[in-house]
C-alpha positions as CSV (number, residue, x, y, z in Angstrom):
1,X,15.2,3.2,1.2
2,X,13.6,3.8,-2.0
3,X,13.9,7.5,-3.5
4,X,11.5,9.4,-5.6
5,X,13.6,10.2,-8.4
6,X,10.9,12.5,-10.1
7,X,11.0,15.1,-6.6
8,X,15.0,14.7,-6.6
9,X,14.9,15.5,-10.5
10,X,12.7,18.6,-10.0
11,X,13.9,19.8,-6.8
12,X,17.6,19.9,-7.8
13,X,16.5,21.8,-10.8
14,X,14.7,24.5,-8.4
15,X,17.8,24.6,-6.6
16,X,19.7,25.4,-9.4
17,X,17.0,27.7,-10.4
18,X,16.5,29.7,-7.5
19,X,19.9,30.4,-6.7
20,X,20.3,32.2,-10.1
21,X,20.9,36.0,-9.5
22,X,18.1,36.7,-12.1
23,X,15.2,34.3,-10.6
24,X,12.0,35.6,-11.2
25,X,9.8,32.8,-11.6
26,X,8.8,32.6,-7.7
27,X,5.2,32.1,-8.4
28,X,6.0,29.0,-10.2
29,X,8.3,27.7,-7.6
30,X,6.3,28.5,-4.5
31,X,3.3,26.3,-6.7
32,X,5.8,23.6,-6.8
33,X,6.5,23.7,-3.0
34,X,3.3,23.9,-1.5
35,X,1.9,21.2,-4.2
36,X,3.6,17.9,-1.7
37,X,5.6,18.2,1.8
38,X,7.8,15.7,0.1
39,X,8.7,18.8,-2.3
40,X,10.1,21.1,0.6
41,X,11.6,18.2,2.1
42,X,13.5,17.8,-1.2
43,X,14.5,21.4,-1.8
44,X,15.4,21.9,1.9
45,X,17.8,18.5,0.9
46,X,19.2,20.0,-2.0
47,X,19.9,22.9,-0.7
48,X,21.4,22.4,2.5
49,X,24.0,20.5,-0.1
50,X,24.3,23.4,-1.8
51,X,25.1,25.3,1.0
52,X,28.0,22.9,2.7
53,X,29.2,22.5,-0.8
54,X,29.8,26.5,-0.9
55,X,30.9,26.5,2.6
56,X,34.0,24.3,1.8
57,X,34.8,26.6,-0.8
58,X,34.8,29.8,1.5
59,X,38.5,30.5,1.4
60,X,41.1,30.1,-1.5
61,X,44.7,29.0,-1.5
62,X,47.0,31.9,-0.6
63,X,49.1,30.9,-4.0
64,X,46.1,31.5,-6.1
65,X,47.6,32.5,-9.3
66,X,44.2,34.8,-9.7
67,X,44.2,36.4,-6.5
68,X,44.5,40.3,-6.8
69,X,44.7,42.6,-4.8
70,X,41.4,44.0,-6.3
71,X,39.9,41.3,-4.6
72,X,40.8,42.8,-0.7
73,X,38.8,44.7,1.2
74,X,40.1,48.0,3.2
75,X,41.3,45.3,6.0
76,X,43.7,43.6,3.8
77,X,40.9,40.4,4.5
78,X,39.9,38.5,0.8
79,X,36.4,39.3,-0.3
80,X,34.6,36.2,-1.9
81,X,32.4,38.1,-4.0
82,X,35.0,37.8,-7.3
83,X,34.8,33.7,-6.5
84,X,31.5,33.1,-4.6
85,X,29.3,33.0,-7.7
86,X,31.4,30.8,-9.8
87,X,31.5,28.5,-7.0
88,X,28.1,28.5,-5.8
89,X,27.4,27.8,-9.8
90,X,29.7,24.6,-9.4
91,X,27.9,23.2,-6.1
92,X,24.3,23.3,-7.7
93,X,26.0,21.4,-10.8
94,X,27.2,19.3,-8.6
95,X,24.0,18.8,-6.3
96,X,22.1,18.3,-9.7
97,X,24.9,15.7,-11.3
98,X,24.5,14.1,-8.1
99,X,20.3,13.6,-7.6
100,X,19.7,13.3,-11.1
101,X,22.2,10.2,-11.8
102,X,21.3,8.4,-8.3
103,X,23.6,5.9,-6.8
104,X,23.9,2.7,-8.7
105,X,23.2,0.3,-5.8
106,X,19.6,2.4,-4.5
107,X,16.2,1.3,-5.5
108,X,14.6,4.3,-8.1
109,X,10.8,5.0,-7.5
110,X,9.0,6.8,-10.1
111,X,5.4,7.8,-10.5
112,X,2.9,9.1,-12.6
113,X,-0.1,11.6,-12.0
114,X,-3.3,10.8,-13.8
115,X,-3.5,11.5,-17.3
116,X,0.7,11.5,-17.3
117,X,2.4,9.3,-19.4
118,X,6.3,9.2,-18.7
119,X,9.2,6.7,-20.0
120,X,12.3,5.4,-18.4
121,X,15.2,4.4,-20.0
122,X,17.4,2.0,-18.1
123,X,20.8,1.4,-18.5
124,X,20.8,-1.9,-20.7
125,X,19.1,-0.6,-23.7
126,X,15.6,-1.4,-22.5
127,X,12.5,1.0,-21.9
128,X,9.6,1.0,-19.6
129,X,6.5,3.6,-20.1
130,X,4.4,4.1,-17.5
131,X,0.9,5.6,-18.0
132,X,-0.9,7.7,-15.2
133,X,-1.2,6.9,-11.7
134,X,1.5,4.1,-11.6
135,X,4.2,3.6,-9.4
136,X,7.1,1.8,-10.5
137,X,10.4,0.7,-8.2
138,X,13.4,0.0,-10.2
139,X,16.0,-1.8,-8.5
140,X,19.6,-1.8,-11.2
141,X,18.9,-2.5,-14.8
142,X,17.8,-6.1,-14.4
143,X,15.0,-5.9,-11.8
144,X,12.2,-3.9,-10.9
145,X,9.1,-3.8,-8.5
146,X,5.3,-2.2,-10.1
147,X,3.2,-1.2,-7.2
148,X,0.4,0.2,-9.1
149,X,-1.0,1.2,-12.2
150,X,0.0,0.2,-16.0
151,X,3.3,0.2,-18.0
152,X,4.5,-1.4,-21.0
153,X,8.1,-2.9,-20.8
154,X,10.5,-3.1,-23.7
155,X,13.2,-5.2,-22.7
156,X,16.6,-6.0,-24.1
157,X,16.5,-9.6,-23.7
158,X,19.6,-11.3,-22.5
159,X,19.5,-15.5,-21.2
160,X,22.3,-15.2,-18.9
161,X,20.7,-12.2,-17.3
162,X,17.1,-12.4,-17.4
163,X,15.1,-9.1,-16.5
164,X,12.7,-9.7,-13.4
165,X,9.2,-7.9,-12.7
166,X,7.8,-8.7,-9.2
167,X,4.3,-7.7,-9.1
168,X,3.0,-7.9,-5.7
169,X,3.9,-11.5,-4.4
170,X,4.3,-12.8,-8.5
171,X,7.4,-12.5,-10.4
172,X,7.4,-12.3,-14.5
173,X,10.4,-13.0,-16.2
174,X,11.1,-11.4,-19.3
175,X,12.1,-14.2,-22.8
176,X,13.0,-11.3,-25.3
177,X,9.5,-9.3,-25.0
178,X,7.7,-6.1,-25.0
179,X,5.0,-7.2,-22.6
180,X,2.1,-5.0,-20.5
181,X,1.2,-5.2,-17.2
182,X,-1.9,-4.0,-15.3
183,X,-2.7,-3.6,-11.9
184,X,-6.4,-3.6,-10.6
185,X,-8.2,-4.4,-7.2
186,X,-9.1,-7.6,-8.0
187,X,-6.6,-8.6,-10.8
188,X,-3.7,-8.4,-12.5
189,X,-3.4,-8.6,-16.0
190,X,-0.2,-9.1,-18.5
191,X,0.1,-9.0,-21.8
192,X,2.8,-10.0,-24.3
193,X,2.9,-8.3,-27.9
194,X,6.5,-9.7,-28.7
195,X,8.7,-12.6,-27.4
196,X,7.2,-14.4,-24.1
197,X,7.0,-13.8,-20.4
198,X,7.5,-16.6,-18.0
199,X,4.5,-16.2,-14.8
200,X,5.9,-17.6,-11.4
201,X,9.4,-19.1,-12.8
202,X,9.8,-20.9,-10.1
203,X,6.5,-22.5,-8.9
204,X,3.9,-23.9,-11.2
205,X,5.4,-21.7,-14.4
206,X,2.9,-20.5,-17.2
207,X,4.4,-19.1,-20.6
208,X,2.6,-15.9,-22.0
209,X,2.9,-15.8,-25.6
210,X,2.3,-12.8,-28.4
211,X,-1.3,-12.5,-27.8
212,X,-2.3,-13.9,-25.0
213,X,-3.1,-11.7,-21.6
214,X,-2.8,-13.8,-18.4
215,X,-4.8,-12.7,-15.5
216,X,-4.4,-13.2,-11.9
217,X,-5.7,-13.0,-8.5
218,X,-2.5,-11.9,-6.2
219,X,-4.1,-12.9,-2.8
220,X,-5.4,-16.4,-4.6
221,X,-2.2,-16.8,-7.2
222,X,-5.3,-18.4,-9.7
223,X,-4.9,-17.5,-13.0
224,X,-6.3,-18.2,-16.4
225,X,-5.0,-16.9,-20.1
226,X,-7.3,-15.1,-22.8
227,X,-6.4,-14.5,-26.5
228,X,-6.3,-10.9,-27.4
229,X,-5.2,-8.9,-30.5
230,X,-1.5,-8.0,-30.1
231,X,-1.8,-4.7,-31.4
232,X,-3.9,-3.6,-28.7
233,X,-1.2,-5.0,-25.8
234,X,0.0,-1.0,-24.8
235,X,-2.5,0.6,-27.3
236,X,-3.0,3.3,-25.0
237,X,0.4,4.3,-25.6
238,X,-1.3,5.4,-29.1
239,X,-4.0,7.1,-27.4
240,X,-6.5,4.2,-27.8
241,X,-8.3,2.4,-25.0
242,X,-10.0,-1.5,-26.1
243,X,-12.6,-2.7,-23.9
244,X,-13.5,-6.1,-24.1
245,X,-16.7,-7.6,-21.7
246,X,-14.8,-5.2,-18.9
247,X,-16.3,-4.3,-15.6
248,X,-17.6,-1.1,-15.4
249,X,-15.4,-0.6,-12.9
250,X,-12.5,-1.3,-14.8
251,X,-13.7,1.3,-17.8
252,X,-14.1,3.8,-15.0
253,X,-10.4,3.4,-13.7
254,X,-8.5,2.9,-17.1
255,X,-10.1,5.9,-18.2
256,X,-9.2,8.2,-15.6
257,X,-5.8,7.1,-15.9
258,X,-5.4,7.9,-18.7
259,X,-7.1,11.0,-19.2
260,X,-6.6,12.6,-15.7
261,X,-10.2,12.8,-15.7
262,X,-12.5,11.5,-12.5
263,X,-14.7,8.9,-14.2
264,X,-16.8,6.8,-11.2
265,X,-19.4,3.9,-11.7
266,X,-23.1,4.5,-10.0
267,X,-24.4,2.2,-8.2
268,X,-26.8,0.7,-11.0
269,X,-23.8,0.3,-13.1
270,X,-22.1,-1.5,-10.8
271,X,-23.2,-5.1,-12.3
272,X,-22.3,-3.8,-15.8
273,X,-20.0,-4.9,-18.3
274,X,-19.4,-3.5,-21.8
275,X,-16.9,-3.7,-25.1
276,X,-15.7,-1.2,-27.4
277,X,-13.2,1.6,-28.1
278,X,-12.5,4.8,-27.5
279,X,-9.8,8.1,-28.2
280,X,-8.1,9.1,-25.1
281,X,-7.8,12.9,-26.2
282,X,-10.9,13.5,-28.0
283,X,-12.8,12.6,-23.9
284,X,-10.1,14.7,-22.4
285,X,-11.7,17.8,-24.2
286,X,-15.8,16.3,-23.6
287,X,-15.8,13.7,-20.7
288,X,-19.6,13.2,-22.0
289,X,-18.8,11.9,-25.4
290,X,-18.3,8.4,-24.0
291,X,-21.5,8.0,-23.5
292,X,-22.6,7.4,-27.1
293,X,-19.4,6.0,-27.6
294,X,-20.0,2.7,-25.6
295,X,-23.7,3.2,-25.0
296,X,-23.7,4.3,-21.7
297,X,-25.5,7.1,-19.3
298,X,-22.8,9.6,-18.2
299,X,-23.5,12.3,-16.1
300,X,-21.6,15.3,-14.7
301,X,-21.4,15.6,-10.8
302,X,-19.3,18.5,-10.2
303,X,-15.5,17.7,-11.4
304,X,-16.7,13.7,-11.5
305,X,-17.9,12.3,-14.3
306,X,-20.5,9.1,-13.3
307,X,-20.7,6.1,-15.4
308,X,-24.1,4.2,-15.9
309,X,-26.2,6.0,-13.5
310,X,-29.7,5.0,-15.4
C-alpha cells in the first residue's frame, strides 16, 4: 500500500516533539492535527511505536554496571526515572530513523498543496520537483507513477536501467533527460529541455526531443507534438508561467497551482484562449494584476478570483 511520506515525515517529527519535557508549542501541533484525519492517524502510529519501543525497555539488566543504589526506591524496587528519559529519547530517534527513511521495497507518495513547490531527491543521483497540487508515487529509484499535477524530472540517465514514468495508462521512458510533465482533464502534456523521452516504448513509440512538448488524450492515447522554446520546459520552477493559445481553463488551473490562489473561468470565458506571460509572485501579492497582464476581465468573488467574466 502506498504511504504518504510527507504525514510520516511530519508526524514522526511531532512525536519527537511532543514527547520533549519542554514542549510548549501545543497550539502549533493541535493546528497540525486537526488540519487531516490522516494526521492523527499518523501521530497515533508513531506514537504507539514510541510507546512499545519504551515498554521493552522498562527494566534493565541486574549487572548494569550504572545501576546505584540511588536509583531504588524505599522498597528496594528500581525506579526508571534515572533511565526512562534517555530511553524514551532513543525510541523517538528510532520511530523517526525508521518513517523518515521508509522501506526500500514500499511505493513513496508525496504531494503538494497549491502554491507548494517541493523536490525529491532519489537514490540514483536524480531529482524530481513537483509544483502545487501534484501527487507523485515513487516506486525504487527507477520507477515512479504521477497522478496529478506538474513536475519536472532530472534524471541520471543509465541504458541498462532506464528510468520509467507511468502516467495514467502511458509510460515515458527517460534517454538522458530533464523532461516536464503535465497533467490536465483533457490532456497530458510532456516536455523535454535536455536528452529525449521515449512516449509508449512499447506500442507505436514517439521520441520527444529538446523542444518539442507532446500532448495526449489518456482515454484516446492520440497524440500530436508541438515545438516550444526549451527554456520555458519547467520555467515555473523560475517563477514564470508561458501561455501559448491556452484554454482559459488551462490559465485558470496552472495559475492556482502555482500561486495557491483560486483563479476560475466564467462562463463567457469559457470559449477563450489567450498567450502571454506572467510572474508567479508578483499575482500572489494582487491576484487582479493579471488582468492587464494578458488582457483579461478579472474579478474578485470572495476568496475566488474569476477569469473572463465580460
Amino acid at each position: 500500500m502506498a504511504v504518504d511520506q510527507q504525514i510520516l515525515d511530519e508526524a514522526a517529527m511531532w512525536a519527537v516533539r511532543t514527547s520533549e519535557p519542554d514542549f510548549d508549542d501545543w497550539a502549533s501541533f493541535t493546528e497540525w492535527l486537526e488540519a487531516s484525519a490522516a494526521h492523527a492517524e499518523a501521530y497515533d502510529r508513531a506514537m504507539i511505536a514510541v510507546e512499545e519501543g519504551a515498554e521493552a525497555l522498562s527494566s534493565l539488566p541486574a549487572n548494569d554496571p550504572d545501576w546505584s543504589d540511588e536509583d531504588s526506591d524505599e522498597g528496594g524496587h528500581r525506579s526508571p526515572r534515572r533511565w526512562f528519559a534517555p530511553a524514551l529519547a532513543a525510541c523517538l530517534a528510532l520511530v523517526a530513523a525508521l518513517w523518515l527513511w521508509p522501506a526500500g521495497d514500499a511505493d513513496t507518495t508525496y504531494r503538494t498543496a497549491a502554491g507548494e513547490t517541493r523536490t525529491i531527491e532519489l537514490g540514483d543521483g536524480s531529482a524530481v520537483v513537483l509544483a502545487g497540487g501534484t501527487e507523485l508515487v515513487v516506486d525504487g529509484e527507477r520507477e515512479a507513477r504521477l497522478n496529478s499535477g506538474r513536475a519536472v524530472f532530472e534524471i541520471r540517465h543509465d541504458d541498462a536501467d532506464p528510468f520509467r514514468l507511468a502516467v495514467g495508462d502511458a509510460t515515458l521512458v527517460d534517454a538522458g533527460t530533464v523532461f516536464e510533465v503535465t497533467i490536465r482533464e483533457a490532456a497530458v502534456a510532456v516536455g523535454v529541455a535536455e536528452g529525449a523521452v521515449i512516449y509508449e516504448p512499447d506500442g507505436p513509440a514517439a521520441r520527444i526531443d529538446p523542444g518539442q512538448v507532446l500532448s495526449f488524450d489518456p482515454a484516446k492515447g492520440s497524440y500530436r507534438m508541438e515545438s516550444v522554446p526549451v527554456d520555458q520546459v519547467g520555467e515555473w520552477r523560475e517563477g514564470r508561467l508561458t501561455f501559448r493559445n491556452a484554454p482559459l481553463a488551462d490559465v485558470a488551473d496552472d495559475l492556482s497551482r502555482a500561486t495557491g490562489i483560486t483563479y476560475r473561468v466564467a462562463d463567457a470565458g469559457e470559449a477563450r484562449s489567450i498567450s502571454g506571460s506572467v510572474a508567479i509572485d508578483p499575482l500572489r501579492r494582487d491576484p487582479g494584476a493579471l488582468g492587464p497582464l494578458l488582457g483579461i476581465d478579472v474579478q474578485q468573488d470572495g476568496d475566488v478570483w474569476i477569469l473572463g467574466g465580460r
